[in-house]
C-alpha positions in Angstrom: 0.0 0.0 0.0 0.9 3.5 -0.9 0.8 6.6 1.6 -0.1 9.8 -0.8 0.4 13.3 0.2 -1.9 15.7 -1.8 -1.1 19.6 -1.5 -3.4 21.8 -2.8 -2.8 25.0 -5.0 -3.5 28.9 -4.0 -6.8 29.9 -2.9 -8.0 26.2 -2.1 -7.5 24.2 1.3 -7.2 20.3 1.3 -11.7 20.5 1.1 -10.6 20.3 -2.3 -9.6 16.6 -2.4 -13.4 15.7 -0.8 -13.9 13.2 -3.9 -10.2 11.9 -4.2 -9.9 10.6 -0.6 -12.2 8.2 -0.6 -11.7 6.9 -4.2 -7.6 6.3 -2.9 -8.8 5.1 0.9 -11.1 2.5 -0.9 -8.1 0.9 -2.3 -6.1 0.8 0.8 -3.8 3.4 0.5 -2.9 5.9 3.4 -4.0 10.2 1.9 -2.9 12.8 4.1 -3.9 16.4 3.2 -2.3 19.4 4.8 -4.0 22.6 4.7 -1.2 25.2 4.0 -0.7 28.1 6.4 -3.7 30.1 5.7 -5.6 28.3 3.6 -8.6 26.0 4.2 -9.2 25.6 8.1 -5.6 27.0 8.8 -5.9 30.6 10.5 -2.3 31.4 10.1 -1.9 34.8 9.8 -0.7 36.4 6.0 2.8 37.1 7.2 3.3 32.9 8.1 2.0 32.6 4.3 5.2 32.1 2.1 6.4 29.6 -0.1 9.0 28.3 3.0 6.4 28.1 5.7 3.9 26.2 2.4 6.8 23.8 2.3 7.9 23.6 5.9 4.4 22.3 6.5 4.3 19.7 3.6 7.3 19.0 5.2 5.7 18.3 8.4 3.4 16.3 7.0 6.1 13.9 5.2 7.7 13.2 8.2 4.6 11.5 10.3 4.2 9.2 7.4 5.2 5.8 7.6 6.9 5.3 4.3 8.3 7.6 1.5 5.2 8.9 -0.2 3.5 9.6 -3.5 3.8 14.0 -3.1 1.0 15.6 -5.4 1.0 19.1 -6.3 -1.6 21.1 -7.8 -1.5 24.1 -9.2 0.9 26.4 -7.0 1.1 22.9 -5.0 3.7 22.3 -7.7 6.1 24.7 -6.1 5.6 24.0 -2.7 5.8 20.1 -3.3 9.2 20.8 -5.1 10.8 22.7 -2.1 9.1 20.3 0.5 10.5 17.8 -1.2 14.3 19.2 -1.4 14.3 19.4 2.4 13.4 15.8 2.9 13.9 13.7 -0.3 14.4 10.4 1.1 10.5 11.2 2.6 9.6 10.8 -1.3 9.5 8.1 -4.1 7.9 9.7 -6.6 6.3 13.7 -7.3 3.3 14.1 -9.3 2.2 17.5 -10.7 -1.6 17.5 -11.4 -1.4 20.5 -14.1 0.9 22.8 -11.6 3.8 24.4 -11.8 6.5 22.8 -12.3 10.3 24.6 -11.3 13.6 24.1 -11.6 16.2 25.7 -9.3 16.0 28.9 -8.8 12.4 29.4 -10.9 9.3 31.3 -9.1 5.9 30.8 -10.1 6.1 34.2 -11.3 8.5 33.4 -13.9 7.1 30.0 -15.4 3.7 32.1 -16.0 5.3 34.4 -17.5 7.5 32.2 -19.5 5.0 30.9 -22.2 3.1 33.2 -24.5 -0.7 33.9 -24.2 -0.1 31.5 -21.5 -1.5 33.7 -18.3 -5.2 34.1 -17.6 -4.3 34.3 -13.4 -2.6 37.2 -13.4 -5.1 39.2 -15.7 -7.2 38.7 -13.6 -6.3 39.6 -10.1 -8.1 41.4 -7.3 -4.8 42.8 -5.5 -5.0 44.2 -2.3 -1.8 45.7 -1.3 -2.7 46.7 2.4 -3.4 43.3 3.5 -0.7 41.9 1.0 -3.1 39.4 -0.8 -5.2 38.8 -3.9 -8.1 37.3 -4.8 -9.4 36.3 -8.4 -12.2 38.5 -9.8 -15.8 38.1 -9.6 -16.6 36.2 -12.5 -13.7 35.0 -14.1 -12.9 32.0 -11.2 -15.7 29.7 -12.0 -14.2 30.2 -15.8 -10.4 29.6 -15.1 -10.5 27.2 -12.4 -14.2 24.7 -12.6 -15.2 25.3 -16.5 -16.0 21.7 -16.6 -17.6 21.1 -12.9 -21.2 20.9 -12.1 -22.9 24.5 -10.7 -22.9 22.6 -7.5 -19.4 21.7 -7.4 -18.4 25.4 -8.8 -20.7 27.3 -6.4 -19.1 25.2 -3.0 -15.8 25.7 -4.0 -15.8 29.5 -4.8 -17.6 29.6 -1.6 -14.8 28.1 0.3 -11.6 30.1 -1.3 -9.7 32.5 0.3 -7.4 35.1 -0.8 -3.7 34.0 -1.4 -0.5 36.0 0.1 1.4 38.0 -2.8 4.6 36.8 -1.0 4.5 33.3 -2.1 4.3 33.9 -6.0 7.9 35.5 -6.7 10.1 33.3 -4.2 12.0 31.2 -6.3 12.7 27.4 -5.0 15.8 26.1 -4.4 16.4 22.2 -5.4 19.5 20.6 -6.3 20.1 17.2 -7.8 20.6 14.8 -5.4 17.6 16.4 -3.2 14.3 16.8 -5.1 16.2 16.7 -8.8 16.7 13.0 -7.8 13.4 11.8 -7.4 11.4 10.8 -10.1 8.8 12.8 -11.3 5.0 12.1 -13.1 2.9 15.1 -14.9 -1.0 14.8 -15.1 -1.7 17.0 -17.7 -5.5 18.9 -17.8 -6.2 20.0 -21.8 -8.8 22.2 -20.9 -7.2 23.8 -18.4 -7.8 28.1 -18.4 -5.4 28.7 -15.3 -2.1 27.2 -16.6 -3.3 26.0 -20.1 -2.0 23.3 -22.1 0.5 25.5 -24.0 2.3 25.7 -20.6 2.3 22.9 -18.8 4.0 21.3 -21.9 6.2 23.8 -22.3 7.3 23.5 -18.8 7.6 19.8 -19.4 10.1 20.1 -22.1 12.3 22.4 -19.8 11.8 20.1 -17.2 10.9 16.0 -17.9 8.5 13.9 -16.7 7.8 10.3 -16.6 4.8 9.2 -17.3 2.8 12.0 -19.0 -0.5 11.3 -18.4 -3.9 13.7 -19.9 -7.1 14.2 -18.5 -9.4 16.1 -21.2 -10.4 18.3 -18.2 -10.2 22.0 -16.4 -8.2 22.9 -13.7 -9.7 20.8 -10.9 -10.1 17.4 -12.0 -10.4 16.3 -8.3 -13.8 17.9 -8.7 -14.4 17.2 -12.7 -13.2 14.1 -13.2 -12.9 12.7 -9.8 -12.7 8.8 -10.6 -10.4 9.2 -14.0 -7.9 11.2 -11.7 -7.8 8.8 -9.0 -7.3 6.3 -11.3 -4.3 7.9 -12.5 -2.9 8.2 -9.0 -3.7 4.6 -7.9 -1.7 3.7 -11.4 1.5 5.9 -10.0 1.3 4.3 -6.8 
């Protein structure tokens, strides 16, 4: 059996994986799913929300496991997974990126949506507020970039349940190095319909960076909601 760690992306809290756990916990495996600082039903403050205390706490969560794990990242989860993973790579045997971001060293998430053409619909549309140092995504334009293909019941709970992301975390490079997270092999599930980081770039950070297997679910952004039993399947395949 196979312990899986799934970290969620910005805005969302482990509610996210509601449809996933059970679908994994049916087959025997072991899910664990951290909510980040400040996300979900963490009350951490916005200064303790940065892409080192995000890792720190995945971290955390590796180390009360009983076994290296399956680390899944989505979204912005595929930063934090990479630098949680640096800091304790014997605590992983294999990182999956479920259409995140996916960084070498010294990338920030910043830079890989900016690093692909026509590639960024996030960014354009951002709520920022710089008092309180966060942003949230405009009214309207989440249900659209994030659950095109969900039911109005799925879309409705889960833009009732986000909350707005700390700037600090999105220009923080990681740090990785090959014998820490370099060295551990790495698995891309890919989302085609994906309006958030669209196809266009999640293969073109592929080709910077490898992965082995590709897989591709004909989906939006959140699958784990979408396409709950064709994503678990993919997972229980990688474990």
């Amino acid at each position: 059996m196979t312990t899986f760690v799934l970290v969620h992306g910005a805005w969302h809290g482990a509610w996210c994986w509601r449809e996933i756990v059970p679908l994994l916990e049916a087959e025997r495996h072991t899910v664990l799913t951290p909510d980040l600082p400040g996300h979900g039903d963490d009350d951490a403050p916005v200064s303790a929300m940065t892409l080192e205390s995000y890792a720190l706490r995945v971290q955390a969560t590796l180390e009360t496991a009983a076994e290296p794990v399956v680390l899944v990242g989505h979204s912005m989860g595929g930063m934090v997974v990479t630098q949680a993973a640096e800091y304790a790579p014997e605590r992983v045997k294999r990182l999956v990126y479920l259409t995140a971001f996916l960084p070498g060293d010294g990338q920030s998430l910043v830079e890989l949506a900016d690093s692909f053409d026509g590639a960024d619909n996030v960014q354009t549309n951002l709520v920022v507020d710089e008092g309180t140092g966060t942003c949230v995504v405009a009214d309207g334009a989440a249900a659209w970039l994030f659950y095109g293909e969900c039911t109005s019941e799925s879309t409705a709970w889960a833009l009732s349940l986000l909350r707005p992301e700390a700037l600090a975390a999105f220009p923080t490079p990681v740090r990785v190095s090959d014998d820490g997270a370099g060295a551990i092999p790495r698995a891309y599930i890919e989302c085609a319909r994906d309006h958030a980081i669209t196809h266009g770039l999640q293969r073109h950070m592929q080709r910077r960076l490898p992965c082995d297997p590709v897989v591709t679910i004909d989906t939006d952004h959140s699958p784990f909601l979408s396409r709950p039993r064709e994503l678990a399947d993919h997972l229980l395949a990688l474990a």
